[in-house]
N, CA, C and O atoms as CSV, one atom per row, in Angstrom:
chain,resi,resn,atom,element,x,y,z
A,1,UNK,N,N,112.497,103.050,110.984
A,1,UNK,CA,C,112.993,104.322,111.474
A,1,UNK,C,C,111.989,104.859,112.482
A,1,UNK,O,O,110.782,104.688,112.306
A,2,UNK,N,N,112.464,105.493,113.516
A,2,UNK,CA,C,111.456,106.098,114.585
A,2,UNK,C,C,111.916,107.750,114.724
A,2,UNK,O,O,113.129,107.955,114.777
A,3,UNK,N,N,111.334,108.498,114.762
A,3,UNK,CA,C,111.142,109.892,115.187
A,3,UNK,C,C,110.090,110.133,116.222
A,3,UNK,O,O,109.190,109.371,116.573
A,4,UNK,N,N,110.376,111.350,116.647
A,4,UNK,CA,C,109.268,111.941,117.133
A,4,UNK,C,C,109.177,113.728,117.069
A,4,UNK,O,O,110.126,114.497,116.914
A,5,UNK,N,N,107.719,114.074,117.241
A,5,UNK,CA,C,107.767,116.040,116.784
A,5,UNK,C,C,108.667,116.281,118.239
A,5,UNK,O,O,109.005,115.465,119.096
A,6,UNK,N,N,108.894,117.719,118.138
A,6,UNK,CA,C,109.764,118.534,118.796
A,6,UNK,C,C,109.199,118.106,120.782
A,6,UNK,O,O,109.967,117.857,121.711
A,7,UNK,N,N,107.965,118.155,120.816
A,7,UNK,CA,C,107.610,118.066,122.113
A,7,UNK,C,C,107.017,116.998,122.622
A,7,UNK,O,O,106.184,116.930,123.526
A,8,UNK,N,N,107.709,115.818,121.707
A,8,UNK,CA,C,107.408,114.417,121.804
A,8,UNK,C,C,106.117,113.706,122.362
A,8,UNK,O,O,106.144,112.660,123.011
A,9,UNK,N,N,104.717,114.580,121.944
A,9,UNK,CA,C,103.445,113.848,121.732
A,9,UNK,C,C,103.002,113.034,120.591
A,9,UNK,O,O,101.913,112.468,120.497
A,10,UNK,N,N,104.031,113.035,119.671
A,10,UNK,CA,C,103.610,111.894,118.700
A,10,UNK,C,C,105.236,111.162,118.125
A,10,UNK,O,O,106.390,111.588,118.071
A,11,UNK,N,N,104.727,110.190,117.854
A,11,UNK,CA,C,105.741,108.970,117.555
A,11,UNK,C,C,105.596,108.480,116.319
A,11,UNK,O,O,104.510,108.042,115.938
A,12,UNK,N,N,107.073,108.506,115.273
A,12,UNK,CA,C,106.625,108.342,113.824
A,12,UNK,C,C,107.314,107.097,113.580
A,12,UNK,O,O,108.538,107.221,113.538
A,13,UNK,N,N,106.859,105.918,113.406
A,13,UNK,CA,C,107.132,104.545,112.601
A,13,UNK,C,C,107.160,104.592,111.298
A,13,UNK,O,O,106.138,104.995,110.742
A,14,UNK,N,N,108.315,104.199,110.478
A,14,UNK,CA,C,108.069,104.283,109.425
A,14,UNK,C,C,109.591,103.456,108.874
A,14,UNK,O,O,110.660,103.670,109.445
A,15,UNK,N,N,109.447,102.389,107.546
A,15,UNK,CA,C,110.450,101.547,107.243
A,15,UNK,C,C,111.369,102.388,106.788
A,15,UNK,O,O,111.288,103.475,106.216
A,16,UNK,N,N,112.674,101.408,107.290
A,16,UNK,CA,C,113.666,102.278,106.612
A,16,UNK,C,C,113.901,102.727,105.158
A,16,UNK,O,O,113.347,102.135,104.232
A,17,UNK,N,N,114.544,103.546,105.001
A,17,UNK,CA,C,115.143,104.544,103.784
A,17,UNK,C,C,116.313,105.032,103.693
A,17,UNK,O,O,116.878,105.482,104.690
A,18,UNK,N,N,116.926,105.029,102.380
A,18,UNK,CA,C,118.391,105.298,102.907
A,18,UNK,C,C,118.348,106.893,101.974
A,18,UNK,O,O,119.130,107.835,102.097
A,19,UNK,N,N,117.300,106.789,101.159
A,19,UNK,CA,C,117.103,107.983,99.930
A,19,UNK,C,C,116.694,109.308,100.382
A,19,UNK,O,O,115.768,109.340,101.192
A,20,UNK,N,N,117.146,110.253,100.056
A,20,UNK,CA,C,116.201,111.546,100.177
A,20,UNK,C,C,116.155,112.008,99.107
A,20,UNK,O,O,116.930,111.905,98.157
A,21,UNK,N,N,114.819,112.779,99.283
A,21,UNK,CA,C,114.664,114.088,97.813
A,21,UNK,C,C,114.185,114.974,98.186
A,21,UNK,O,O,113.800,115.162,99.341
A,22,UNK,N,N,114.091,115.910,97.014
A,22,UNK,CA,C,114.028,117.384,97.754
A,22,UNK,C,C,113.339,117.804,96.538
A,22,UNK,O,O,113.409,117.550,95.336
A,23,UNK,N,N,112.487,118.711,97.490
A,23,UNK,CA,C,111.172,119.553,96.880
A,23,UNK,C,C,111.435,121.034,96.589
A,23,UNK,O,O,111.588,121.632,97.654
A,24,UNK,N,N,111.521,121.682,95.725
A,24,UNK,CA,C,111.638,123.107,95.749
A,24,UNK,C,C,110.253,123.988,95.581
A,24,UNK,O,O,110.138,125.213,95.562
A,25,UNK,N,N,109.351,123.082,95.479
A,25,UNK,CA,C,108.356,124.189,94.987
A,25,UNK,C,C,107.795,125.123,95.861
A,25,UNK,O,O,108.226,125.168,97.014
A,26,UNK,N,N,106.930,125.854,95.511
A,26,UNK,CA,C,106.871,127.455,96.444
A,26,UNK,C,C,106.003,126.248,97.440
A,26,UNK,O,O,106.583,126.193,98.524
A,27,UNK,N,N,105.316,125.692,97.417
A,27,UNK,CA,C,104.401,125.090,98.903
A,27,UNK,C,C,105.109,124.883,99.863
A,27,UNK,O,O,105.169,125.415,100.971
A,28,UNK,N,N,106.020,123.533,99.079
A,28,UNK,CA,C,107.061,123.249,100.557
A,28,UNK,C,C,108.094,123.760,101.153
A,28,UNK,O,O,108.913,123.129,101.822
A,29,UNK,N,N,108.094,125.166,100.887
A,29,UNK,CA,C,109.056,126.275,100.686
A,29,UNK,C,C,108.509,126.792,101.663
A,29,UNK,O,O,109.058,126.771,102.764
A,30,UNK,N,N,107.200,127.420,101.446
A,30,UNK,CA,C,106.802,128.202,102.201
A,30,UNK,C,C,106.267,127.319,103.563
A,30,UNK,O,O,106.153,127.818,104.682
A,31,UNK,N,N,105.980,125.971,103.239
A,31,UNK,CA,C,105.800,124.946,104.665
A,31,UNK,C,C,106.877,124.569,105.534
A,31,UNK,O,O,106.953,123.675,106.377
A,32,UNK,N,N,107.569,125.308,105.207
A,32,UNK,CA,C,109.271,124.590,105.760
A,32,UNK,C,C,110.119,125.302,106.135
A,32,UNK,O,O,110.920,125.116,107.051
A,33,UNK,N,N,109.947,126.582,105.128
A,33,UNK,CA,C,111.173,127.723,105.422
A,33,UNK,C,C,112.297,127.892,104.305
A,33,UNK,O,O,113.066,128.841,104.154
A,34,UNK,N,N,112.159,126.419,103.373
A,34,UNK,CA,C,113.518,125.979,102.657
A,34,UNK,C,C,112.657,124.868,101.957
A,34,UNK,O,O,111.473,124.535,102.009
A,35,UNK,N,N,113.845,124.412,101.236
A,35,UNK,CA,C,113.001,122.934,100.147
A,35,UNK,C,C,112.641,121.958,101.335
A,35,UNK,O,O,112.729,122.271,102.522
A,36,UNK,N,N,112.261,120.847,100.900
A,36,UNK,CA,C,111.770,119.739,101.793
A,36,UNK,C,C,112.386,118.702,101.514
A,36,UNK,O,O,112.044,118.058,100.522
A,37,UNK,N,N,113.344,118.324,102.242
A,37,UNK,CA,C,114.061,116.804,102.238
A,37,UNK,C,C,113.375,116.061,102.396
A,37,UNK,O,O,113.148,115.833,103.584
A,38,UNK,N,N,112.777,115.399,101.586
A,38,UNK,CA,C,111.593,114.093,101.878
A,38,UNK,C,C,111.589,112.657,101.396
A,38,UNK,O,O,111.385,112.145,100.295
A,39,UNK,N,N,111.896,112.160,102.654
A,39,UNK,CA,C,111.718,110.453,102.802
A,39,UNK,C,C,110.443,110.030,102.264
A,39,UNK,O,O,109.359,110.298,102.782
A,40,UNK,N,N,110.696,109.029,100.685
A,40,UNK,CA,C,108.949,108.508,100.622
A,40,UNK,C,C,109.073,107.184,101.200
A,40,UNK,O,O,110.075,106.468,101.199
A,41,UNK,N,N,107.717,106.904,101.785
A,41,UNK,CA,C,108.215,105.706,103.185
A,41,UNK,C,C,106.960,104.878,102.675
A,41,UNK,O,O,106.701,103.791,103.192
A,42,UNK,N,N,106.080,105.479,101.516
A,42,UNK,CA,C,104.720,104.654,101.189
A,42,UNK,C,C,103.794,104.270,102.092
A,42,UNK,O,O,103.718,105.275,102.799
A,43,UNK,N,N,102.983,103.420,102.570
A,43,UNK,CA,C,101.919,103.819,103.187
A,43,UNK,C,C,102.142,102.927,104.539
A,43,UNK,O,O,101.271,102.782,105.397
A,44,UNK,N,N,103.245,102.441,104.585
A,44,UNK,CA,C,103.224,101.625,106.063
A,44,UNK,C,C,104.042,102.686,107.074
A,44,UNK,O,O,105.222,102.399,107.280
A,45,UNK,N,N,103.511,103.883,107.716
A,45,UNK,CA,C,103.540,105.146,108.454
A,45,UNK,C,C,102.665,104.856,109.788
A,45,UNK,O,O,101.434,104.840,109.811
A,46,UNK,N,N,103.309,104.685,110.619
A,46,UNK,CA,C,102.287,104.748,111.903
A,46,UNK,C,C,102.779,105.983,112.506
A,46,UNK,O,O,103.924,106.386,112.300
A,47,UNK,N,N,101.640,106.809,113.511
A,47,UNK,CA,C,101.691,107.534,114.216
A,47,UNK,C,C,101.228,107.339,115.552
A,47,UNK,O,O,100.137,106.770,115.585
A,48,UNK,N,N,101.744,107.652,116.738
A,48,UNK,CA,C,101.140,107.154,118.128
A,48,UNK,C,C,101.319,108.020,119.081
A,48,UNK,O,O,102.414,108.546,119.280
A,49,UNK,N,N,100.464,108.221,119.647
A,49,UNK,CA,C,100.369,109.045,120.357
A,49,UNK,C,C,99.180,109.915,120.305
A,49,UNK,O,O,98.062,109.511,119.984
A,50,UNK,N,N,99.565,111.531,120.743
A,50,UNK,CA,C,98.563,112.751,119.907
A,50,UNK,C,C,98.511,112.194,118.229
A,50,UNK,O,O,99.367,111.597,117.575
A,51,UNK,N,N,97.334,112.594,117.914
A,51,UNK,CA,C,96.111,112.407,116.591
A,51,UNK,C,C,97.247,114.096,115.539
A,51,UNK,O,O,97.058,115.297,115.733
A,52,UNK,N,N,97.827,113.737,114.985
A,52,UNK,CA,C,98.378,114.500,114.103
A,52,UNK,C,C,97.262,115.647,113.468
A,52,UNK,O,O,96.087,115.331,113.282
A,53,UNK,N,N,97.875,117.239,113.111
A,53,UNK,CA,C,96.399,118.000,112.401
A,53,UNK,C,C,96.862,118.237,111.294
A,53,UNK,O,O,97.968,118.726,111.066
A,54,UNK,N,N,95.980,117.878,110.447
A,54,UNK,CA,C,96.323,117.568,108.834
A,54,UNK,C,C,95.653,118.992,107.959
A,54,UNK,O,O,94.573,119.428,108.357
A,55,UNK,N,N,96.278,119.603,106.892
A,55,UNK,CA,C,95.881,120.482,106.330
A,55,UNK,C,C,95.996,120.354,104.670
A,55,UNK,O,O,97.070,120.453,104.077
A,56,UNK,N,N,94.815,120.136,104.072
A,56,UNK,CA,C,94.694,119.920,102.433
A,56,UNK,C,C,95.621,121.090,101.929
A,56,UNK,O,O,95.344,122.271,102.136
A,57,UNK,N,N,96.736,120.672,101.253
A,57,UNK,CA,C,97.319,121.913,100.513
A,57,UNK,C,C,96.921,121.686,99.392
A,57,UNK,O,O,97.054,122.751,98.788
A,58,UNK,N,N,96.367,120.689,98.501
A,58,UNK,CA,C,96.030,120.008,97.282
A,58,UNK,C,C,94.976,119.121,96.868
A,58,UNK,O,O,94.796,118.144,97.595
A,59,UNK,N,N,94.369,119.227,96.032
A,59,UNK,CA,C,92.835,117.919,95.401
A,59,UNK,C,C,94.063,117.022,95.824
A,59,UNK,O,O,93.678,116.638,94.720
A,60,UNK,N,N,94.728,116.570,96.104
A,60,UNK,CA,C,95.864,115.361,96.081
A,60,UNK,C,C,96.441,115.220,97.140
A,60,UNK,O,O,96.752,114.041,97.313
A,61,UNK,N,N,96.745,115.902,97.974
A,61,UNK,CA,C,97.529,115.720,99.089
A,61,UNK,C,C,96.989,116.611,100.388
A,61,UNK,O,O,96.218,117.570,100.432
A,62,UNK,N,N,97.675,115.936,101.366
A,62,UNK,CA,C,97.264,116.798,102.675
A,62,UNK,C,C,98.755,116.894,103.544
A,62,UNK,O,O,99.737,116.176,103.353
A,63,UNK,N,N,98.630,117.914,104.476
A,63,UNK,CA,C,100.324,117.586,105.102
A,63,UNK,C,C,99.930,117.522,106.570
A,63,UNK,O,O,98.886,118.105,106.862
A,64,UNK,N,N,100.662,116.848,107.631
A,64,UNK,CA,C,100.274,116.988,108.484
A,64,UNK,C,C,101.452,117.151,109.542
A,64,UNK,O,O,102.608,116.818,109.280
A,65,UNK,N,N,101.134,117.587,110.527
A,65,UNK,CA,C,101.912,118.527,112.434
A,65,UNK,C,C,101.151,118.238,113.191
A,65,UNK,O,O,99.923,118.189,113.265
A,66,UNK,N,N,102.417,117.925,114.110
A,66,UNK,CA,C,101.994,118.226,115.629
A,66,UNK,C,C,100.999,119.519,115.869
A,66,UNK,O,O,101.179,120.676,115.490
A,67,UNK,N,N,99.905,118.976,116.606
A,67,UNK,CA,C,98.807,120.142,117.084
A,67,UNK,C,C,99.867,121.299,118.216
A,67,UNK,O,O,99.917,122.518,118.376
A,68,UNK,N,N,100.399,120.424,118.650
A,68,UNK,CA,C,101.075,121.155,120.163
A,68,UNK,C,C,101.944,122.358,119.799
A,68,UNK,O,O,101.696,123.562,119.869
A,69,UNK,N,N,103.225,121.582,119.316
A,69,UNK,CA,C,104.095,122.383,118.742
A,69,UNK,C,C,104.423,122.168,117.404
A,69,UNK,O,O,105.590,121.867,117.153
A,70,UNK,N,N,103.598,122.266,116.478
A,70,UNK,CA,C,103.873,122.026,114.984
A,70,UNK,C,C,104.942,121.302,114.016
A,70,UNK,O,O,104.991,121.531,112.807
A,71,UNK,N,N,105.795,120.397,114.692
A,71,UNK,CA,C,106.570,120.262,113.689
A,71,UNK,C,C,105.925,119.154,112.900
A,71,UNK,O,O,105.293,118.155,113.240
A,72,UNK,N,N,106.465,119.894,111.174
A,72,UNK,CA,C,105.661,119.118,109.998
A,72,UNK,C,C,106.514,117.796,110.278
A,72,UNK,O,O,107.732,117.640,110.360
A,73,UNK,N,N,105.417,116.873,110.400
A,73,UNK,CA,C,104.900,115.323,110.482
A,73,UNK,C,C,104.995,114.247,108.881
A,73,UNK,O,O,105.517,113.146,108.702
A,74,UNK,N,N,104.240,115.168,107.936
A,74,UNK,CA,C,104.395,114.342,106.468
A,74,UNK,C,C,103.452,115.450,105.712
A,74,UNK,O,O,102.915,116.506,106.049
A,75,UNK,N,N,103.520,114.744,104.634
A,75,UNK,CA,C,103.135,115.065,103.022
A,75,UNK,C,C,102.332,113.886,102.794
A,75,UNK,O,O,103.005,112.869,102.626
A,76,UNK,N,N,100.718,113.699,102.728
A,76,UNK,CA,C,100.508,112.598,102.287
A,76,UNK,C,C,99.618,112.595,100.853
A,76,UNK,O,O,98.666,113.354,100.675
A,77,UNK,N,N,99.970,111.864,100.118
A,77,UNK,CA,C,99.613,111.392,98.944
A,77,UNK,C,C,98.235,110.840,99.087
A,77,UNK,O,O,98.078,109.940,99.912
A,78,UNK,N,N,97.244,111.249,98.410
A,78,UNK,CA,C,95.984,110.845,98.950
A,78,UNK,C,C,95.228,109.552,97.978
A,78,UNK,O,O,94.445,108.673,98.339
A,79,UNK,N,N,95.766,109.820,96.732
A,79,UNK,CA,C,95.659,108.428,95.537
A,79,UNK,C,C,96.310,106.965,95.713
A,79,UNK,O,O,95.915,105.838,95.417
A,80,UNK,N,N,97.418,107.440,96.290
A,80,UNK,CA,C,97.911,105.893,96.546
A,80,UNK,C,C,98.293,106.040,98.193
A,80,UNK,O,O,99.346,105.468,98.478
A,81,UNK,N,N,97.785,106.539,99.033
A,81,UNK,CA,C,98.109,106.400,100.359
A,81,UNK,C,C,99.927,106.393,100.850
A,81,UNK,O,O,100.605,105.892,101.746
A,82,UNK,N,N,100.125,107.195,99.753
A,82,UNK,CA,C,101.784,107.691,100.723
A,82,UNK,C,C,102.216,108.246,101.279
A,82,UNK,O,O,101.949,109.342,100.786
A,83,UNK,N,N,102.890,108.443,102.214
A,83,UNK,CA,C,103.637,108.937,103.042
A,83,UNK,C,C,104.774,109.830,102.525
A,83,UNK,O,O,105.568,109.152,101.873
A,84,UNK,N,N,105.064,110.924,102.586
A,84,UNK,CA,C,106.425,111.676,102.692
A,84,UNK,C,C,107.068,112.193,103.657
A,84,UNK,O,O,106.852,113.395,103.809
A,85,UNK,N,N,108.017,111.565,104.600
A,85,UNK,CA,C,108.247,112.859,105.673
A,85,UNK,C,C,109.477,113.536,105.508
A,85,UNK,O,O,110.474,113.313,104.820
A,86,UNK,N,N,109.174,114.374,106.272
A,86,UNK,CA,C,110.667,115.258,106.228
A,86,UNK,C,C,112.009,114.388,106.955
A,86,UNK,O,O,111.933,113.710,107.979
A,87,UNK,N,N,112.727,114.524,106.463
A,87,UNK,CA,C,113.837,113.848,106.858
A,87,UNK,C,C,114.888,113.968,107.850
A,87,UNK,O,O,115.858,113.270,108.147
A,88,UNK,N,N,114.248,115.424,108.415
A,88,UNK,CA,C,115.064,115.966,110.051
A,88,UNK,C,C,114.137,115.576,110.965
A,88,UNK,O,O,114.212,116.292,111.964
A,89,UNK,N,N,113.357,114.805,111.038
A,89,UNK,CA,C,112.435,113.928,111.992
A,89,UNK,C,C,113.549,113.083,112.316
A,89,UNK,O,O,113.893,113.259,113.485
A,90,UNK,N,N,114.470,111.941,111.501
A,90,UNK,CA,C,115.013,111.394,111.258
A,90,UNK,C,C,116.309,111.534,112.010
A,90,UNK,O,O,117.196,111.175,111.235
A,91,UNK,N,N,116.792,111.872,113.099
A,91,UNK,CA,C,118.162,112.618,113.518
A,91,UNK,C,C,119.011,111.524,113.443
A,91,UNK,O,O,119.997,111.782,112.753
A,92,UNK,N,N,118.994,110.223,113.966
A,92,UNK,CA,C,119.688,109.259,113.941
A,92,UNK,C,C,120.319,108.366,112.419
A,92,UNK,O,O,121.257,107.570,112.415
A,93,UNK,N,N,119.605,108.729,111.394
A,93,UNK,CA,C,119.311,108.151,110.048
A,93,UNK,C,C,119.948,108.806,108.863
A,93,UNK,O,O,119.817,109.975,108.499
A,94,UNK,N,N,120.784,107.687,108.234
A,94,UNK,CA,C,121.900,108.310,107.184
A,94,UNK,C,C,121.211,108.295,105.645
A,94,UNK,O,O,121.039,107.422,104.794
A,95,UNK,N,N,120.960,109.493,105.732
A,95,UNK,CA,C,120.278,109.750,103.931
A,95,UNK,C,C,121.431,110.264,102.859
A,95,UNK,O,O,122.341,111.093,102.879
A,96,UNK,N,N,120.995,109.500,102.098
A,96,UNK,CA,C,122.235,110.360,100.325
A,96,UNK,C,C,120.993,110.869,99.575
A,96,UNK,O,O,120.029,110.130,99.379
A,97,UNK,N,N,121.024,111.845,99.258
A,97,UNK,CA,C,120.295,112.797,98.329
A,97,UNK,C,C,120.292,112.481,96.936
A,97,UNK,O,O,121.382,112.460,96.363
A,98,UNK,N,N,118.991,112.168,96.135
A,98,UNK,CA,C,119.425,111.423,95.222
A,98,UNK,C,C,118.406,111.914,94.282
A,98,UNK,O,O,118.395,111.296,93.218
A,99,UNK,N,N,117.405,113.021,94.416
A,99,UNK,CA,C,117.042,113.716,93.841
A,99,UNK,C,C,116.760,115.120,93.543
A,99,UNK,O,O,117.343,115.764,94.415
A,100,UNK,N,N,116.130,115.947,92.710
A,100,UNK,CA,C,115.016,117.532,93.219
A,100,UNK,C,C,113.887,117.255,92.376
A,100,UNK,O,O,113.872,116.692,91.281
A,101,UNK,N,N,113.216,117.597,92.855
A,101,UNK,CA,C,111.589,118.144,92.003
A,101,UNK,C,C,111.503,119.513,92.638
A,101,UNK,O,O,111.832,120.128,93.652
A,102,UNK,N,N,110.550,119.725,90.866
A,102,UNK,CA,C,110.321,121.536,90.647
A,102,UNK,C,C,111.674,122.308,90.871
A,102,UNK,O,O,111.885,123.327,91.528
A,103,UNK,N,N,112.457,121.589,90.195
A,103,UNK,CA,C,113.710,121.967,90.148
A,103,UNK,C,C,113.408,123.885,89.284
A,103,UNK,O,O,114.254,124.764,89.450
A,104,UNK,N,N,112.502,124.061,88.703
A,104,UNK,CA,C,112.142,125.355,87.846
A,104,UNK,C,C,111.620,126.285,88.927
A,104,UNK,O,O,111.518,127.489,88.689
A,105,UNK,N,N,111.265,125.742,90.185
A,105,UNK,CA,C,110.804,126.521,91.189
A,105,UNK,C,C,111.897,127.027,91.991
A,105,UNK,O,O,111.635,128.029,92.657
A,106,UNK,N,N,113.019,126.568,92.068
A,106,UNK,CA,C,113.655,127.106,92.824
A,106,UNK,C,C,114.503,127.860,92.889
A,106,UNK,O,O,115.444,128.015,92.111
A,107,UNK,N,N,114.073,128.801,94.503
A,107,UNK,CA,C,114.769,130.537,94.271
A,107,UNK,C,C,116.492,130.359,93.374
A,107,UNK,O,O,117.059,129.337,92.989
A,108,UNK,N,N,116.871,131.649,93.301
A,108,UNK,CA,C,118.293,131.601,92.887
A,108,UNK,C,C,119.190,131.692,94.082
A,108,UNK,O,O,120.397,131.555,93.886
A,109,UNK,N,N,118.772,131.898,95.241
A,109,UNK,CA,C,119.669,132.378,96.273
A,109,UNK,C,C,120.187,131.002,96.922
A,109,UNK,O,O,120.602,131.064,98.079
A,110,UNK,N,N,120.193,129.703,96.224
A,110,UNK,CA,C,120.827,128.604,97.042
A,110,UNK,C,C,121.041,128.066,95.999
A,110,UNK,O,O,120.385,128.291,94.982
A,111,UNK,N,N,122.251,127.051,96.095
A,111,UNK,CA,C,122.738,125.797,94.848
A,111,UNK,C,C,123.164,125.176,95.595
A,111,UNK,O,O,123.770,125.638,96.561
A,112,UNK,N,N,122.928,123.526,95.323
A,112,UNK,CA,C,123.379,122.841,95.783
A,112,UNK,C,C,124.492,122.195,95.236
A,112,UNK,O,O,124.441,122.084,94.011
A,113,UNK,N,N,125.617,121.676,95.859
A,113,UNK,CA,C,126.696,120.585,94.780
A,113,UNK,C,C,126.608,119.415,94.406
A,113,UNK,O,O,127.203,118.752,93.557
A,114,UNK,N,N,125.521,119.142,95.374
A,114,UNK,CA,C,125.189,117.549,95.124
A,114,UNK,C,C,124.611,117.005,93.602
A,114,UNK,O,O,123.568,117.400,93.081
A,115,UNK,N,N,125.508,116.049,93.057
A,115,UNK,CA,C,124.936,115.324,91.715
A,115,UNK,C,C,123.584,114.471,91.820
A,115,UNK,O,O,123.448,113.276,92.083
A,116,UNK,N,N,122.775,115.298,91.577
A,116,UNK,CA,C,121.696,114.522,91.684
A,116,UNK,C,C,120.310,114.451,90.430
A,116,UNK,O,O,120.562,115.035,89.376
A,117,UNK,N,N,119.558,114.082,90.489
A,117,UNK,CA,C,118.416,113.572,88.862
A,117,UNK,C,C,117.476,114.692,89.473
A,117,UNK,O,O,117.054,114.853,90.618
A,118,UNK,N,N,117.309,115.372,88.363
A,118,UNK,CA,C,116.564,116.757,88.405
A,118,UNK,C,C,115.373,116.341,87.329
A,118,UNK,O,O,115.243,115.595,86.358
A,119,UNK,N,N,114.539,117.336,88.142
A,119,UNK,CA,C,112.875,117.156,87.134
A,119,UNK,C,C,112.212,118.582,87.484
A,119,UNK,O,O,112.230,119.004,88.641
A,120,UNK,N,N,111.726,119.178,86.609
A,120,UNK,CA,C,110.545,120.389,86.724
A,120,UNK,C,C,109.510,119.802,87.285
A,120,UNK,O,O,109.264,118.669,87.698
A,121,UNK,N,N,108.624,121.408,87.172
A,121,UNK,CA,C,107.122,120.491,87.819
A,121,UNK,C,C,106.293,120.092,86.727
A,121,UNK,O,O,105.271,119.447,86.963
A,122,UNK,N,N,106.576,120.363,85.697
A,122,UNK,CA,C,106.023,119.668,84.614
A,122,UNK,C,C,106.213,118.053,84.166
A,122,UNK,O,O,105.401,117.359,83.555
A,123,UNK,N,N,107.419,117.718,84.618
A,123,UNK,CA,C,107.341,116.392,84.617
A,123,UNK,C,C,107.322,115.471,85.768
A,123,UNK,O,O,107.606,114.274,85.806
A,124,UNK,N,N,106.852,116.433,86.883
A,124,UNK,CA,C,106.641,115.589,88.166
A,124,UNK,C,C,105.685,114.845,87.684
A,124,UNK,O,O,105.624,113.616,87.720
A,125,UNK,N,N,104.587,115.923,87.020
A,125,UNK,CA,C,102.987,115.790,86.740
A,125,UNK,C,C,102.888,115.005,85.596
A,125,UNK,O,O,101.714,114.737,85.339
A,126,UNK,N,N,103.566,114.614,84.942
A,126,UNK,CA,C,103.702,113.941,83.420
A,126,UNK,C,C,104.067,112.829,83.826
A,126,UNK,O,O,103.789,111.949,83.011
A,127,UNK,N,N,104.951,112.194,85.416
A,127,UNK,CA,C,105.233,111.364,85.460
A,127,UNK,C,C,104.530,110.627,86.197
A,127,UNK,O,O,104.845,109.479,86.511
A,128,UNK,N,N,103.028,111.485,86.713
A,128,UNK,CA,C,102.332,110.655,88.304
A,128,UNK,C,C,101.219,110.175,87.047
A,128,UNK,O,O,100.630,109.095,87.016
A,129,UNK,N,N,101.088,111.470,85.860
A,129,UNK,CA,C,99.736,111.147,85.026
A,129,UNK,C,C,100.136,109.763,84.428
A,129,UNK,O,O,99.212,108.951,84.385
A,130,UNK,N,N,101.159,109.412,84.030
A,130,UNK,CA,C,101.687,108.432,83.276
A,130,UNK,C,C,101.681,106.763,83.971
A,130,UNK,O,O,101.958,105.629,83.580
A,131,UNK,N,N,101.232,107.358,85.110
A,131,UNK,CA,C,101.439,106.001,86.221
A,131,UNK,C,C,100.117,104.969,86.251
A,131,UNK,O,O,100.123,103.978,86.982
């Protein structure tokens, strides 16, 4: 899959995916505007171009944007070197929604219809400790 941010100084490589999931918790809420549709693409992610600016939201993760015009770039996993990106990078690319996490985080003012495998954030964390 190829993307690029809004003012096309960086270029995102990354294998295909046909999956999305979605994040409700207040971070990627407040990083986004809304939950985060996120492609996990694992660690074979190239970027080219402009040098992406990365910001620790977590002992665990960092997210990173375009310096220029900000659009969020990824979510990266810093223990096992993964990749998450958002999935409207993606314009050309057909995703089915097939999960939520921190499903307990999220506001009341949206529902979705989609049938999909729900988890709190308690067992996000029960399920990375378990790994």
């Amino acid at each position: 899959m190829k993307a690029k941010c809004l003012c096309g100084s960086i270029e995102v490589i990354a294998p295909k995916h046909e999956e999305v999931s979605l994040c409700h918790c207040s971070i990627c809420r407040r990083w986004s505007g809304g939950p985060m549709f996120a492609v996990h693409c694992g660690s074979d992610v190239q970027f080219s171009g402009v040098t992406p600016s990365t910001y620790r939201s977590s002992d665990w993760a960092e997210r990173g944007f375009c310096p220029s015009c900000g659009t969020h770039l990824f979510y990266h996993l810093l223990p096992n070197n993964e990749y998450i990106l958002p999935a409207g990078l993606f314009q050309d690319q057909a995703f089915h929604l097939a999960s939520e996490i921190f499903i307990d985080e999220k506001p009341d003012y949206y529902e979705l219809k989609n049938k999909t495998h729900k988890m709190t954030g308690q067992e996000v964390f029960d399920l990375f400790r378990n790994k």
